[in-house]
N, CA, C and O atoms as a DFTB+ gen file, in Angstrom:
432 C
 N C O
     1  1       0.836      -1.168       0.000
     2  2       0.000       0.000       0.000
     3  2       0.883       1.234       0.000
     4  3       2.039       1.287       0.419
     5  1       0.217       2.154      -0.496
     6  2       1.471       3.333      -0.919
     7  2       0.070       4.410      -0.260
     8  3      -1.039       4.576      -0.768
     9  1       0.747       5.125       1.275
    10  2       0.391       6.014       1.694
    11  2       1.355       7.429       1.869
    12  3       2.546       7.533       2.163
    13  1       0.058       8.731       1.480
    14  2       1.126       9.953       1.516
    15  2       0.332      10.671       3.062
    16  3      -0.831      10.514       3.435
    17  1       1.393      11.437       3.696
    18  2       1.251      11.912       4.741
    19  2       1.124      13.371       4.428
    20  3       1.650      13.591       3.337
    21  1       0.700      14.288       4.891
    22  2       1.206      15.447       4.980
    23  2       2.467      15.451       6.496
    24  3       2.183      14.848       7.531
    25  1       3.707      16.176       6.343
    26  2       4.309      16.154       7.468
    27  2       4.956      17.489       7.590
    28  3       4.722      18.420       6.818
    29  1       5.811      17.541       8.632
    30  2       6.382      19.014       9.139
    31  2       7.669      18.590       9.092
    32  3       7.917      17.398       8.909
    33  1       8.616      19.492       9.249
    34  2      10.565      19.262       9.046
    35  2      10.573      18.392      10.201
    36  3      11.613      17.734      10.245
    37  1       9.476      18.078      11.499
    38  2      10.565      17.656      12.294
    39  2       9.631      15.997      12.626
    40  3       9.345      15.176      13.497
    41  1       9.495      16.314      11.304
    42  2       8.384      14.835      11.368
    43  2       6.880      13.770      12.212
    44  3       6.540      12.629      12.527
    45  1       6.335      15.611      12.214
    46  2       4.964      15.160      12.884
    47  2       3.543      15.222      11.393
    48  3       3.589      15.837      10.327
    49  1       2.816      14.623      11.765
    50  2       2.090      15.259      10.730
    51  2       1.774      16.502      10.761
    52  3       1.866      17.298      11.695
    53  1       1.159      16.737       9.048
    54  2       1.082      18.062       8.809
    55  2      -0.595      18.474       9.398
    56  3      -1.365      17.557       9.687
    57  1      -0.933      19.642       9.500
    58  2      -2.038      20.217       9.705
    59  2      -2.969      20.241       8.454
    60  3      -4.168      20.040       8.643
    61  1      -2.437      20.508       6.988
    62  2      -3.456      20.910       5.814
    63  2      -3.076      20.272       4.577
    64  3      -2.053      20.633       3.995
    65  1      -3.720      19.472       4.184
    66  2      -3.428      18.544       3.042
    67  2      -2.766      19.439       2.254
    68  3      -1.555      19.355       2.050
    69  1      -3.643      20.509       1.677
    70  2      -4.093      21.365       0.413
    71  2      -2.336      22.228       0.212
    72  3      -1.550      22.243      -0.736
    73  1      -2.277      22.957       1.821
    74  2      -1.368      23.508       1.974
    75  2       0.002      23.263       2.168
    76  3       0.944      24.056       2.185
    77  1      -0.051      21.379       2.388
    78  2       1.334      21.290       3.046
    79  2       2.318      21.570       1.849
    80  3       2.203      21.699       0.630
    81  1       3.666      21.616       3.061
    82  2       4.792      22.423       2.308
    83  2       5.743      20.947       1.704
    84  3       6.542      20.963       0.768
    85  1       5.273      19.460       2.757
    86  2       6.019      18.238       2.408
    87  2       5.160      17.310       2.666
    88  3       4.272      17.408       3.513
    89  1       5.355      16.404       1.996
    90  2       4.629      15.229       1.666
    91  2       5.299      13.736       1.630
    92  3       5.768      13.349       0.559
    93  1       5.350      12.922       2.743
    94  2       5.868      11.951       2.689
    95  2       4.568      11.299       2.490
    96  3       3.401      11.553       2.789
    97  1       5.765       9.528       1.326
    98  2       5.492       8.552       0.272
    99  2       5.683       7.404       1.492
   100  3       6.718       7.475       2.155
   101  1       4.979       6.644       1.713
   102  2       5.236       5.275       3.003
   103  2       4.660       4.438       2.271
   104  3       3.429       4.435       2.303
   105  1       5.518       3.265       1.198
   106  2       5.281       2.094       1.265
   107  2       4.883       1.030       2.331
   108  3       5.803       0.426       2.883
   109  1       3.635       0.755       2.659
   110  2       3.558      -0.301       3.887
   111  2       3.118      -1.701       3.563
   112  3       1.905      -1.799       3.380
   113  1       3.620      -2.498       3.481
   114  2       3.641      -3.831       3.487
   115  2       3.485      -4.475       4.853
   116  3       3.713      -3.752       5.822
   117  1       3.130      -5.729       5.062
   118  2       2.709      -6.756       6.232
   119  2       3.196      -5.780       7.544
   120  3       4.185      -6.032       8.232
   121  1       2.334      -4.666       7.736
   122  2       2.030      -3.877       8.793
   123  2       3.659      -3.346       9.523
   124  3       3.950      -3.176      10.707
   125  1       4.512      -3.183       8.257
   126  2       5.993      -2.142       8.227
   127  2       5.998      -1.592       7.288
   128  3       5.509      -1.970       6.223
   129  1       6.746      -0.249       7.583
   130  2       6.742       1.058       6.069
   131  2       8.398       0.487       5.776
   132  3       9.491       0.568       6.336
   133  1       7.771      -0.173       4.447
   134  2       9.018      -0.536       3.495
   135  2      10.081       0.147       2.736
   136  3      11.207      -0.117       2.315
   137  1       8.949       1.503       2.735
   138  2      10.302       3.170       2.109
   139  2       9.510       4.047       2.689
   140  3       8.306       3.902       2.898
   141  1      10.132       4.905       2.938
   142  2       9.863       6.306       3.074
   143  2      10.764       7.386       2.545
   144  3      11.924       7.635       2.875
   145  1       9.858       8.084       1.494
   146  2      10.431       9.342       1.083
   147  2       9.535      10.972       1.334
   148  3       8.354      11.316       1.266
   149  1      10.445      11.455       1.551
   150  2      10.206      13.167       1.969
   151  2       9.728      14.143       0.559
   152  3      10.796      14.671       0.250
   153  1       8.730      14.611      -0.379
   154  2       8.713      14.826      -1.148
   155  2       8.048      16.799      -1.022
   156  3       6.901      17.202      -0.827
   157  1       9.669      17.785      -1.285
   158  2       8.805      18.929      -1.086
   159  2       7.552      20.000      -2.048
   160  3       7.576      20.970      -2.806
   161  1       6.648      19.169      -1.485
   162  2       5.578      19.967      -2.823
   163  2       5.295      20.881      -2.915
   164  3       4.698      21.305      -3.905
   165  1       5.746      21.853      -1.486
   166  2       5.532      23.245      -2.010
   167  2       3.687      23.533      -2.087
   168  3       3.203      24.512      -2.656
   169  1       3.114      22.783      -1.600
   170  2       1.932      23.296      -1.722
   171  2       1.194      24.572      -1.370
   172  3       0.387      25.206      -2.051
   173  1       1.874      24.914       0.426
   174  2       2.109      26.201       1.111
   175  2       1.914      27.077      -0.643
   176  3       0.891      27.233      -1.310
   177  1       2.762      27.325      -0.813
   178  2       3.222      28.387      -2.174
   179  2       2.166      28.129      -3.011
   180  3       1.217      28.913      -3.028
   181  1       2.181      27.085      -3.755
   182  2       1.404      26.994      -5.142
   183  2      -0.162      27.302      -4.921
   184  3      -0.751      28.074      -5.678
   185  1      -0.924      26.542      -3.648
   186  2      -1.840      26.858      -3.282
   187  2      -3.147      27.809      -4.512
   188  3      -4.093      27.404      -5.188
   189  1      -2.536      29.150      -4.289
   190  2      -3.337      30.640      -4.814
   191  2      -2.659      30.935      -5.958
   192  3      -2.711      32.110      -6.322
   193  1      -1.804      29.875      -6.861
   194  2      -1.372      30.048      -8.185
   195  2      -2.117      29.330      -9.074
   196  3      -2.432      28.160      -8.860
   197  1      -2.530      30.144     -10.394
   198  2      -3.171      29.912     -11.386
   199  2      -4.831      29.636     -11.646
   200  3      -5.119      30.832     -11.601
   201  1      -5.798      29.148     -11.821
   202  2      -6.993      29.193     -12.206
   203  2      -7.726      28.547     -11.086
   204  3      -7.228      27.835     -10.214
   205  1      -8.549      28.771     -11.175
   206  2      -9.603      27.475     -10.554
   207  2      -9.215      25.794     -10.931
   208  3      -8.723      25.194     -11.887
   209  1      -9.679      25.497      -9.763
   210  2      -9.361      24.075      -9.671
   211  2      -8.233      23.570      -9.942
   212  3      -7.962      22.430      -9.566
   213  1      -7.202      24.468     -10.780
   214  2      -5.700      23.968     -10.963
   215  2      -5.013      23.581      -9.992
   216  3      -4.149      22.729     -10.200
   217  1      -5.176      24.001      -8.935
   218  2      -4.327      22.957      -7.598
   219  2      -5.155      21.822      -7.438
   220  3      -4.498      20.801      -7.643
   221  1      -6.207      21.617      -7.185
   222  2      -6.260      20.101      -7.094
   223  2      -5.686      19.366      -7.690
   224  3      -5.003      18.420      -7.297
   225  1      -5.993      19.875      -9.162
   226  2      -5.546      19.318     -10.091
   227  2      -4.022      18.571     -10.402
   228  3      -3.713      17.519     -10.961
   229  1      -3.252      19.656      -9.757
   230  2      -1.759      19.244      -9.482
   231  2      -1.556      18.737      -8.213
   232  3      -0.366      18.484      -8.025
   233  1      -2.555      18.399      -6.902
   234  2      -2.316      17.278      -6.193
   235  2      -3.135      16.266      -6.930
   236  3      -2.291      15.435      -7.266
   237  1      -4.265      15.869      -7.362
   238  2      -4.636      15.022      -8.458
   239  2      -3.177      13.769      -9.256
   240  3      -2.886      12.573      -9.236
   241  1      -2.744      14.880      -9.772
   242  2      -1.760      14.222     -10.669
   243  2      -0.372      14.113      -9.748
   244  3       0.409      13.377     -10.351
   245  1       0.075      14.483      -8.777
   246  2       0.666      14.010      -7.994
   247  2       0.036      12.382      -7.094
   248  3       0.388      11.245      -7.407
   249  1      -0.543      12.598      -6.426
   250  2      -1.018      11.172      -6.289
   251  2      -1.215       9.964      -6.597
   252  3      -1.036       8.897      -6.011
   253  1      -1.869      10.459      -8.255
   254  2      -2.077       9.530      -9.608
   255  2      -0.306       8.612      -9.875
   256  3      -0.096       7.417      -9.666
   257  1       0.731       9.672     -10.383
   258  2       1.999       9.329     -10.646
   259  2       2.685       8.695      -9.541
   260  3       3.689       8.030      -9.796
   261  1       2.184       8.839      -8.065
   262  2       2.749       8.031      -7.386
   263  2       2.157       6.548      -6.433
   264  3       2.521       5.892      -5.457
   265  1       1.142       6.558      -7.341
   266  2       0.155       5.414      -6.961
   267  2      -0.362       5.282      -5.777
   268  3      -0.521       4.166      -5.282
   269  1      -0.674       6.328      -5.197
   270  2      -1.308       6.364      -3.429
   271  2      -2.691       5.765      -3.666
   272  3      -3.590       5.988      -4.477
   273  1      -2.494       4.801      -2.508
   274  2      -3.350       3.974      -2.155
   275  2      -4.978       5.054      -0.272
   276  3      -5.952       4.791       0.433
   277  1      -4.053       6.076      -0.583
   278  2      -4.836       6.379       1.362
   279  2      -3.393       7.873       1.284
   280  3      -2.203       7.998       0.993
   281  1      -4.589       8.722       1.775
   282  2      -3.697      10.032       2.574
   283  2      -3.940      10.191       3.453
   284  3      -5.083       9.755       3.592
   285  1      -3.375      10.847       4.871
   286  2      -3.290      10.950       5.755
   287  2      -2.669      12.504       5.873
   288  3      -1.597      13.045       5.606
   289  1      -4.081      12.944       6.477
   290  2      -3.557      14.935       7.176
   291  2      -4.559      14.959       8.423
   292  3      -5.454      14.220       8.833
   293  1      -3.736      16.665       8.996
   294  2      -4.651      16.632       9.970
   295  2      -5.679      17.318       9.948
   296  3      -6.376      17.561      10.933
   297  1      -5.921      17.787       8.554
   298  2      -7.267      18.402       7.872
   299  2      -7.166      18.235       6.484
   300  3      -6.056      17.991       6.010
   301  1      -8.111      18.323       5.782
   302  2      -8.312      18.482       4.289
   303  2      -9.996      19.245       3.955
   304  3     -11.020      18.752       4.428
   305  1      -9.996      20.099       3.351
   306  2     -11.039      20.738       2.786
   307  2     -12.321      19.996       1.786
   308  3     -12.073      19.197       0.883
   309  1     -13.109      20.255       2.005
   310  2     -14.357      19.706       1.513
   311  2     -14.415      19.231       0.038
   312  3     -14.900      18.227      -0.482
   313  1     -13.831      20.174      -0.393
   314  2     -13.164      20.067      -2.348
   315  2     -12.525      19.191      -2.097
   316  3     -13.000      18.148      -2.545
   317  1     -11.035      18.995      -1.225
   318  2     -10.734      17.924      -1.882
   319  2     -11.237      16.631      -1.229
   320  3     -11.119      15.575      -1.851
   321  1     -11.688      16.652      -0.238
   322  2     -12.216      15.331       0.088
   323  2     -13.068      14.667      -0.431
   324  3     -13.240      13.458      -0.274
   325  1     -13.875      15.625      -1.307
   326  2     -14.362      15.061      -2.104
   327  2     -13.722      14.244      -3.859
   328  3     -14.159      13.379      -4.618
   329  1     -12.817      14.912      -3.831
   330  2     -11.900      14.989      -5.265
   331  2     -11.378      13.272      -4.879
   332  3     -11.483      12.293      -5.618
   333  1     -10.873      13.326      -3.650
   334  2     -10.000      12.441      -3.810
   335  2     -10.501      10.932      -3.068
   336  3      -9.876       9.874      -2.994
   337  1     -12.160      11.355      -2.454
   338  2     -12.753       9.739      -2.856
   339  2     -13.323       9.545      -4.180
   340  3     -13.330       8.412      -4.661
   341  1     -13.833      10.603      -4.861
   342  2     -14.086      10.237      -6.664
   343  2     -12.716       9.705      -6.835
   344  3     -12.925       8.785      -7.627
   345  1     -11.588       9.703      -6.619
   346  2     -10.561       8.777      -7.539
   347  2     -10.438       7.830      -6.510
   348  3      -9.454       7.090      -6.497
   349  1     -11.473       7.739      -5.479
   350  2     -10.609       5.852      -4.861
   351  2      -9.494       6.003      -3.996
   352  3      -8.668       5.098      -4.116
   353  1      -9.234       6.847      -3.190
   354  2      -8.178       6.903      -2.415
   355  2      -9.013       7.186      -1.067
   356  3     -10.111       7.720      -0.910
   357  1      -7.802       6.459       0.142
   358  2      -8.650       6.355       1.305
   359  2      -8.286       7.707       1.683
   360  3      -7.476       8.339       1.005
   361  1      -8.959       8.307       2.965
   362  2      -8.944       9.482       3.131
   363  2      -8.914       9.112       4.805
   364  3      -9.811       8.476       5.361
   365  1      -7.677       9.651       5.500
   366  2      -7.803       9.593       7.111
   367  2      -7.417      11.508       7.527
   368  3      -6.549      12.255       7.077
   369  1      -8.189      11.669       8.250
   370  2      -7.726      13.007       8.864
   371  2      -8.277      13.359      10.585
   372  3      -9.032      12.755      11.347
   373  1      -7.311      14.901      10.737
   374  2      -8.138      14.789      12.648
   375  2      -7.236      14.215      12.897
   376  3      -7.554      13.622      13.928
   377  1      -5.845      13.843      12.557
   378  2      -4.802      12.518      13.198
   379  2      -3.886      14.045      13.454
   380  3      -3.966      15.141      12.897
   381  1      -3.007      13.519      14.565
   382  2      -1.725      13.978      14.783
   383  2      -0.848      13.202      15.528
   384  3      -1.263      12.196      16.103
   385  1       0.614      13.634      15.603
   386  2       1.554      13.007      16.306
   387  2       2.781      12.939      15.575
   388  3       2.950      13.860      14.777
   389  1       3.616      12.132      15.648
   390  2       4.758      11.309      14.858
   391  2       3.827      10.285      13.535
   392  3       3.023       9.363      13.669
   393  1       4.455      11.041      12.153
   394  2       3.913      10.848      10.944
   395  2       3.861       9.076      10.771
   396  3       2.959       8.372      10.319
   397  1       4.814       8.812      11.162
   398  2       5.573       7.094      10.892
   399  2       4.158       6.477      11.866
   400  3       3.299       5.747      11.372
   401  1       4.148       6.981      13.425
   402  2       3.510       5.768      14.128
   403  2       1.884       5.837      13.309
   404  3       1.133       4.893      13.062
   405  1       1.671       7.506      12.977
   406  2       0.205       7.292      12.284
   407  2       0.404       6.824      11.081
   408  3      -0.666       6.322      10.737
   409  1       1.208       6.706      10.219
   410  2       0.846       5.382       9.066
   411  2       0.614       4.014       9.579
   412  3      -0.132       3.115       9.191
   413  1       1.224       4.078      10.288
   414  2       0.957       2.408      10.848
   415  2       0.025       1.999      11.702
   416  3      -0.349       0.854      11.952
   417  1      -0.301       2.958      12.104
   418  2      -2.307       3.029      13.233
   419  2      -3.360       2.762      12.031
   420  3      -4.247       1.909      12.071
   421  1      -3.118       3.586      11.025
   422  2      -3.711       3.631       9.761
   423  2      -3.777       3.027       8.641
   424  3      -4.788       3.086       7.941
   425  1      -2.783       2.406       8.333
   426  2      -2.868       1.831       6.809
   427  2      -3.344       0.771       6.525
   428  3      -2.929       0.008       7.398
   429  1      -3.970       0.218       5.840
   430  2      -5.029      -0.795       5.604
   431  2      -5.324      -1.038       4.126
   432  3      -6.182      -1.855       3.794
């Protein structure tokens, strides 16, 4: 299962899907994260750049290219929660702590 986190530099989860600034990738297999990578998306920034709906759109296709199975924040907005059960991805939020122990409370 390929879960993305929103997280913070010092590796708690993040507060805002939409907004986060990093995005860790947690391969989890037989209930251990098999990789973990740190990916900075810059969302903070891009956020209020370009048209309508174009940021989803570019978390959309971020997700898509990295085959996420389930995200995990400690909020996400109504748009996209909706966006991103139309494509089939699990949706956990309201979580906080250390990013690692909540993939593994979580992934399924």
């Amino acid at each position: 299962m390929k879960v993305a986190i929103a997280v913070t530099p010092d590796g708690m989860v993040g507060g805002g899907w939409g907004k986060a600034r990093d995005v860790a990738l947690a391969t989890v297999e037989n209930g251990a994260i098999q990789d973990w990578q740190v990916e900075h998306v810059e969302w903070d920034r891009l956020h209020d750049e370009g048209g309508e709906g174009q940021h989803h759109a570019r978390i959309a296709r971020f997700l898509l290219d990295h085959q996420v199975n389930q995200v995990i924040t400690g909020h996400m907005g109504p748009g996209m929660e909706h966006m991103l059960g139309r494509m089939g991805i699990q949706i956990v939020t309201g979580v906080s702590g250390p990013a690692k122990d909540v993939v593994l409370q979580h992934a399924r």
